[in-house]
N, CA and C atoms as an extended XYZ file, in Angstrom:
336
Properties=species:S:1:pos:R:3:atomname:S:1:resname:S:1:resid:I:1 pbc="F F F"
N       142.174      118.555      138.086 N   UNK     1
C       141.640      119.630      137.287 CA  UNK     1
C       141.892      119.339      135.806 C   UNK     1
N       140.710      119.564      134.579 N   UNK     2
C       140.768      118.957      133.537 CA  UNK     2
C       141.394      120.714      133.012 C   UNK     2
N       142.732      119.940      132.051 N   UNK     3
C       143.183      120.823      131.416 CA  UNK     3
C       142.412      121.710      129.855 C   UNK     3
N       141.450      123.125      129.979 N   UNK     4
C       140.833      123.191      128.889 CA  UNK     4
C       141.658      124.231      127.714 C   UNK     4
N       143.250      123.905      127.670 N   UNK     5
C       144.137      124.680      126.451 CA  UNK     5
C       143.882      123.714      125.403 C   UNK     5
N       143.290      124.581      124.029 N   UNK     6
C       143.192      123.683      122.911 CA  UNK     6
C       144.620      123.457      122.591 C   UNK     6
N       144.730      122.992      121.646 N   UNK     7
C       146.384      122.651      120.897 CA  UNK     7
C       145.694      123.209      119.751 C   UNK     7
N       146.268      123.845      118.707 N   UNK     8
C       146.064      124.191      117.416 CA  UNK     8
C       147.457      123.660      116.785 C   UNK     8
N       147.140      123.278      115.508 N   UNK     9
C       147.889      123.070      114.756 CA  UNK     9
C       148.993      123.820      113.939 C   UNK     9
N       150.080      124.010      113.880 N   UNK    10
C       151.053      125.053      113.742 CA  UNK    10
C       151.012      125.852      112.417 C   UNK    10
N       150.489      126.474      112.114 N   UNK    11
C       150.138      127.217      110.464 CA  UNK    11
C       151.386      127.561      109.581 C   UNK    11
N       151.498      126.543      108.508 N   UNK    12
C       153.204      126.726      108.161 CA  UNK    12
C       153.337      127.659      106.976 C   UNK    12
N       152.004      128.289      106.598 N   UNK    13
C       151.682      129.869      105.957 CA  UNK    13
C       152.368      130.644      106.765 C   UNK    13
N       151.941      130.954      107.797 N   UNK    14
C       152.192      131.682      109.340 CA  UNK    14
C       153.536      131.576      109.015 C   UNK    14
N       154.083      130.664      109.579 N   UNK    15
C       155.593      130.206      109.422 CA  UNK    15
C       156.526      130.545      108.246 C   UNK    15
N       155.992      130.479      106.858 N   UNK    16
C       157.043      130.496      105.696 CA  UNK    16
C       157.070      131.960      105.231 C   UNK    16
N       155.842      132.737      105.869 N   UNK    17
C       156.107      134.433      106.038 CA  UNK    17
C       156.830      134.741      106.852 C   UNK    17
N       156.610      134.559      108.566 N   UNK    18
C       157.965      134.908      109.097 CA  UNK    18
C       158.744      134.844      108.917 C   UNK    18
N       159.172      133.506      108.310 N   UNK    19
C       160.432      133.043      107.931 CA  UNK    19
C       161.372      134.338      106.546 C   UNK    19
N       160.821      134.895      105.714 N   UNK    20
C       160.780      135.473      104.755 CA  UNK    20
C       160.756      136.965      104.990 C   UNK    20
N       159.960      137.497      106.021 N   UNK    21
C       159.968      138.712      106.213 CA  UNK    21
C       160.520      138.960      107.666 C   UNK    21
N       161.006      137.952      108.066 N   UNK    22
C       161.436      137.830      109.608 CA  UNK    22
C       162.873      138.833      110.036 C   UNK    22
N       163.993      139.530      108.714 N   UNK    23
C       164.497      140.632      108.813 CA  UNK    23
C       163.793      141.526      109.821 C   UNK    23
N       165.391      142.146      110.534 N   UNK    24
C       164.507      143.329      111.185 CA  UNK    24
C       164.480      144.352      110.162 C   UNK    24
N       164.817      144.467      108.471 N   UNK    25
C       164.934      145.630      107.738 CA  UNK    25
C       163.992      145.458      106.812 C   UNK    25
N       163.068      143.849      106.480 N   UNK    26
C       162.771      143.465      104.909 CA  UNK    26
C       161.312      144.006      105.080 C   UNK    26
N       160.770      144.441      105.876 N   UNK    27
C       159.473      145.384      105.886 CA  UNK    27
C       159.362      146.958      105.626 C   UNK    27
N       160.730      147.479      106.112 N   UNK    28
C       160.727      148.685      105.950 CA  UNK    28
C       161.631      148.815      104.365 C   UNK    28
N       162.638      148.115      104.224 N   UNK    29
C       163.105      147.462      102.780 CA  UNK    29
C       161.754      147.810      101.958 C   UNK    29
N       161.270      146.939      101.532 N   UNK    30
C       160.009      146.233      100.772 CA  UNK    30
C       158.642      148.012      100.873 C   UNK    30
N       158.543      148.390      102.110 N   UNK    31
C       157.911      149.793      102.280 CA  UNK    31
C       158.710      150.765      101.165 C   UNK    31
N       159.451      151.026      101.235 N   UNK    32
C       160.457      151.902      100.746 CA  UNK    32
C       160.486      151.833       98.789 C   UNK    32
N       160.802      150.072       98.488 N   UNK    33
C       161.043      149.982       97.462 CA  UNK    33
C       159.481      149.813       96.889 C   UNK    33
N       158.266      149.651       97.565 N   UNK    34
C       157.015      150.030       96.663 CA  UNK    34
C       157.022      151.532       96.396 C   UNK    34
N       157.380      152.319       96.463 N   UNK    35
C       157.065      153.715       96.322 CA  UNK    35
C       157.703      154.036       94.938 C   UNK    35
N       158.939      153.649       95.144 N   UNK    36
C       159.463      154.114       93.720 CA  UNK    36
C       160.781      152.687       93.550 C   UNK    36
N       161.344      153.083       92.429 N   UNK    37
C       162.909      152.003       92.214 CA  UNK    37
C       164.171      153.093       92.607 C   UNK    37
N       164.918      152.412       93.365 N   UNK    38
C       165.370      152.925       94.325 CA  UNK    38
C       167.561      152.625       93.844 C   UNK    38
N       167.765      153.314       94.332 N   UNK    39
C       169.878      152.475       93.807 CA  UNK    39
C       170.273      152.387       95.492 C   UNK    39
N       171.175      151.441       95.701 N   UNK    40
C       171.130      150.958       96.903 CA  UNK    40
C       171.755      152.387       97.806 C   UNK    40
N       172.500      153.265       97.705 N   UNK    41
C       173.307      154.086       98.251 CA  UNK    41
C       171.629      154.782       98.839 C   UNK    41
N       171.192      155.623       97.319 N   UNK    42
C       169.840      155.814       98.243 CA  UNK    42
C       169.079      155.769       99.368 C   UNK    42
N       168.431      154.022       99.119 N   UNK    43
C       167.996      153.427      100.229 CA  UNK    43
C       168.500      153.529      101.095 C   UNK    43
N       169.707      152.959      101.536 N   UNK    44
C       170.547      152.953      102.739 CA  UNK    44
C       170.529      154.587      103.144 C   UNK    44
N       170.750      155.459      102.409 N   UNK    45
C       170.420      156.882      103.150 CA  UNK    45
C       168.821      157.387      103.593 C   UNK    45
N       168.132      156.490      103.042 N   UNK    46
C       166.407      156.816      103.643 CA  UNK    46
C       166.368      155.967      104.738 C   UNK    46
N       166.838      155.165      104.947 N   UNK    47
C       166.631      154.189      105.577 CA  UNK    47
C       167.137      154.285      106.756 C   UNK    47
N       168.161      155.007      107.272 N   UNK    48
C       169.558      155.780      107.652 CA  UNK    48
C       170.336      154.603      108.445 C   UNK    48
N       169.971      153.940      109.702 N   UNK    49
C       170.389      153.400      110.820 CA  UNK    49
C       170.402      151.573      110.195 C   UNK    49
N       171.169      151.815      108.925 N   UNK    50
C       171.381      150.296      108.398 CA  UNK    50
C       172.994      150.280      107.985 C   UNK    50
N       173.635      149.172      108.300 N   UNK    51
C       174.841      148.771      107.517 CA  UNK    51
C       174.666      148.557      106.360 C   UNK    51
N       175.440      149.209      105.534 N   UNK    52
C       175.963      148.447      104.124 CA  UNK    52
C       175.952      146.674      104.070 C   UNK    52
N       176.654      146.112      105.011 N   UNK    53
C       176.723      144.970      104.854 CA  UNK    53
C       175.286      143.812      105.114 C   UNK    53
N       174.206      144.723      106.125 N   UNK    54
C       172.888      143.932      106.291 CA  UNK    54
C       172.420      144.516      105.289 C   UNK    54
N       171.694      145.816      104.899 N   UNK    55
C       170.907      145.986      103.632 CA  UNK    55
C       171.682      145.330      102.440 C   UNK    55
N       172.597      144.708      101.671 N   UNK    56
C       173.372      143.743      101.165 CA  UNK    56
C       172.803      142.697      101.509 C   UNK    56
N       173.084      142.087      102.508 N   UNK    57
C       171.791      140.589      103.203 CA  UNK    57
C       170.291      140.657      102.543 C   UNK    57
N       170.034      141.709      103.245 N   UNK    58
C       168.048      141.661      103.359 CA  UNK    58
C       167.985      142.005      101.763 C   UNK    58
N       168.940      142.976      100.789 N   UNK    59
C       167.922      142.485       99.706 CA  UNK    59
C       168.811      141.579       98.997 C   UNK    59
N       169.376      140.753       99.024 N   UNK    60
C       169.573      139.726       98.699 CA  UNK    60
C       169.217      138.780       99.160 C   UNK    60
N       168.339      138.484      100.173 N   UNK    61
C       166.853      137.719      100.856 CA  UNK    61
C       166.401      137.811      100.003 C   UNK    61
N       165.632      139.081       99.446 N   UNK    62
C       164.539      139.215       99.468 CA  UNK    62
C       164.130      139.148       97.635 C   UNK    62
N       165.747      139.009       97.062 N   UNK    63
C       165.524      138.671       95.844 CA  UNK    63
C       165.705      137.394       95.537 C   UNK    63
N       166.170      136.918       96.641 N   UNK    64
C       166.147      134.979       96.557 CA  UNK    64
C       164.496      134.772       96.609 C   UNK    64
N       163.771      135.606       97.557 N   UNK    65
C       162.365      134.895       97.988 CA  UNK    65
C       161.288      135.698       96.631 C   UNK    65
N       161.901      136.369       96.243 N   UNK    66
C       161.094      136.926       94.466 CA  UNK    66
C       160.273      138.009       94.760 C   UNK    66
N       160.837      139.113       95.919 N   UNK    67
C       159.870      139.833       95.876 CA  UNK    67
C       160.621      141.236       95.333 C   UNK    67
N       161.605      140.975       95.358 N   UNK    68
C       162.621      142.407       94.393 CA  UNK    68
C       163.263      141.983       93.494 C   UNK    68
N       163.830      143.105       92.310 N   UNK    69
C       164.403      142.478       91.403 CA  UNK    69
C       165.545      143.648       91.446 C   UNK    69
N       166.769      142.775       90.873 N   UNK    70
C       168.086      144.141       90.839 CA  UNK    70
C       168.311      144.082       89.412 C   UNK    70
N       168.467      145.503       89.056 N   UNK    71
C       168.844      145.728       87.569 CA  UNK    71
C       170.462      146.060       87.979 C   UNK    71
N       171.301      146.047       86.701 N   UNK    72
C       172.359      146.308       87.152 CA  UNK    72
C       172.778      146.733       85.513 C   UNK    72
N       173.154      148.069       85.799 N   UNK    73
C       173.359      148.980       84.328 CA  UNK    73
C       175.139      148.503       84.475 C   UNK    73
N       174.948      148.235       82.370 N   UNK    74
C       176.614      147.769       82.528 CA  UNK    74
C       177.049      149.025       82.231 C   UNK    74
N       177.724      150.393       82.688 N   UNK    75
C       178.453      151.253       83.203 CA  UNK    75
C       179.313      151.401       83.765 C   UNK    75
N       180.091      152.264       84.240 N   UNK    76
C       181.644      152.581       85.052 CA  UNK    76
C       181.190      153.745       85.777 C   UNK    76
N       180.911      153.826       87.326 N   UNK    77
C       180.668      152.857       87.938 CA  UNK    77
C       179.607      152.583       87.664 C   UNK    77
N       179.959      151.034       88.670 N   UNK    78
C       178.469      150.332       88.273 CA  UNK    78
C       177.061      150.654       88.655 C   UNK    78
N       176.190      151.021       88.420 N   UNK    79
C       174.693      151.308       88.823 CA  UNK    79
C       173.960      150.362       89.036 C   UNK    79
N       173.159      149.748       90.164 N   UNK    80
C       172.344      149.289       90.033 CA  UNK    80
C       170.976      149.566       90.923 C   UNK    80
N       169.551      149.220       90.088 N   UNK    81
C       168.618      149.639       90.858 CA  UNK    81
C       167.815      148.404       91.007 C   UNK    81
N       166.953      148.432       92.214 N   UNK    82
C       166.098      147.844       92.926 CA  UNK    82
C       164.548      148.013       93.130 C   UNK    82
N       164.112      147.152       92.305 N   UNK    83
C       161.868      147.284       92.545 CA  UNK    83
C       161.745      146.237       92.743 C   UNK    83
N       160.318      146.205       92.362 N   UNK    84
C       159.391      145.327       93.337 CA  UNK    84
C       159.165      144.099       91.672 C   UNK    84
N       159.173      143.163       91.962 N   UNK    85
C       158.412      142.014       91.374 CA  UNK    85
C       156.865      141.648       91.010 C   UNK    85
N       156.659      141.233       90.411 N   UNK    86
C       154.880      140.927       90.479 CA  UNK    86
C       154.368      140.566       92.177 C   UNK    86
N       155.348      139.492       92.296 N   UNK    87
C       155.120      138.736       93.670 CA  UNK    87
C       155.271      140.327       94.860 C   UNK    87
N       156.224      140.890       94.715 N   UNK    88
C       156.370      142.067       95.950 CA  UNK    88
C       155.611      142.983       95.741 C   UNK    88
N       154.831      143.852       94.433 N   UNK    89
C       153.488      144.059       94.404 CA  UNK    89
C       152.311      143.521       94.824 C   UNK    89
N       152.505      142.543       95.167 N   UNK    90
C       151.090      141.986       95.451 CA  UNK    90
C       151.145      141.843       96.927 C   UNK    90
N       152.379      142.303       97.434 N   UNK    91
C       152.249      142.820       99.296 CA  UNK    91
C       152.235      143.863       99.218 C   UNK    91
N       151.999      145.122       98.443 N   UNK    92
C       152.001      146.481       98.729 CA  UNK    92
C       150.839      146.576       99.691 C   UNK    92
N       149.745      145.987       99.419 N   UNK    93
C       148.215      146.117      100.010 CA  UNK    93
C       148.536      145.939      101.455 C   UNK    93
N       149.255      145.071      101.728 N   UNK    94
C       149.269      144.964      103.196 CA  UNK    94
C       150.614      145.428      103.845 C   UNK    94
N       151.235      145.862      103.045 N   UNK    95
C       151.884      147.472      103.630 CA  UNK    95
C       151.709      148.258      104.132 C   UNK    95
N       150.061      148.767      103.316 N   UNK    96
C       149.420      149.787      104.006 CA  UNK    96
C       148.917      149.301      104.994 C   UNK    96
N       148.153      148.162      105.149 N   UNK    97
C       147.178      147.759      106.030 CA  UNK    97
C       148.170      148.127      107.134 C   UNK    97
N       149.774      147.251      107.192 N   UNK    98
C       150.178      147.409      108.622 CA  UNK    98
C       150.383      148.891      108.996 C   UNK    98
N       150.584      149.493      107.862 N   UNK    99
C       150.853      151.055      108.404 CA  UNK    99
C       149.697      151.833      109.060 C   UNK    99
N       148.714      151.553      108.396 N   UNK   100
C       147.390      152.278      108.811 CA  UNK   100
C       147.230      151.720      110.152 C   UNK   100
N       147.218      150.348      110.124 N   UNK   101
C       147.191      149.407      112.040 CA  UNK   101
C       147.514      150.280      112.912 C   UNK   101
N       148.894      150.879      112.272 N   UNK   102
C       149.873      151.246      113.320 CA  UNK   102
C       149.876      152.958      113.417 C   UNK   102
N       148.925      153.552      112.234 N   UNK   103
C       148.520      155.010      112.715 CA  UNK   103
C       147.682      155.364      113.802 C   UNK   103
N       146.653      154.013      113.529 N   UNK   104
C       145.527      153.743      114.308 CA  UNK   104
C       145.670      153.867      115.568 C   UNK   104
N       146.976      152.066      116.137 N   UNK   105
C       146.900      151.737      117.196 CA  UNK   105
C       148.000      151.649      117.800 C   UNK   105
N       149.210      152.817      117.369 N   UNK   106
C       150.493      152.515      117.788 CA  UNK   106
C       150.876      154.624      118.315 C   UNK   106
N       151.515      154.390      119.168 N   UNK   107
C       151.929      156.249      119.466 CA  UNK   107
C       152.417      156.338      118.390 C   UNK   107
N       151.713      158.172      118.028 N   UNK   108
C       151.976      158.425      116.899 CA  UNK   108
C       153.793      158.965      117.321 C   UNK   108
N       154.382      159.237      116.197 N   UNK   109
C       155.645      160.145      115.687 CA  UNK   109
C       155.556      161.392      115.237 C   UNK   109
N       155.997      162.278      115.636 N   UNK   110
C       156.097      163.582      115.062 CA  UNK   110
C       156.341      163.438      113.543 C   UNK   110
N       157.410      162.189      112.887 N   UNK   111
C       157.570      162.334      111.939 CA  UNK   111
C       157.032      161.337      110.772 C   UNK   111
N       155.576      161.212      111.393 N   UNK   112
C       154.338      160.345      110.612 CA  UNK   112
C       154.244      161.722      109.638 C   UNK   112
């Protein structure tokens, strides 16, 4: 029997996004911080069901990969806040897209 599975070639676009947004937090992260600029205590309270020590990780991912930027007011204590980059603006668009996907084609939530 002649085997008819194509092989496709591995898409390393495909790949260097997962790789980047592959957090289980840096989508809902990145959701959160397009809306407004955010101070980390904040976030972590919108966000609710995150450690201090992973939201610490994911946006410090996510400001290695240039899509947030941290301000950090020199004050006592220290303040600092968190937005979006040129580069992390220019995924807001498909923010929505996945959200709308998922109004569409996912059970809704009472708290949509």
């Amino acid at each position: 029997m002649k085997n008819n599975l194509i092989e496709y070639e591995r898409c390393a676009t495909i790949a260097k996004i997962q790789s980047i947004l592959g957090g289980k937090w840096k989508i809902e992260i990145l959701y959160y911080i397009s809306l407004k600029t955010w101070r980390f205590g904040e976030l972590q309270r919108q966000i609710g069901n995150i450690t201090q020590s992973t939201l610490t990780k994911q946006l410090r991912e996510l400001e290695t990969d240039g899509f947030i930027s941290r301000y950090i007011y020199q004050e006592i204590p220290p303040k600092v806040e968190y937005s979006l980059t040129d580069l992390g603006k220019s995924f807001v668009p498909i923010l929505h897209q996945m959200k709308q996907w998922g109004k569409e084609n996912l059970p809704h939530d009472d708290n949509e």
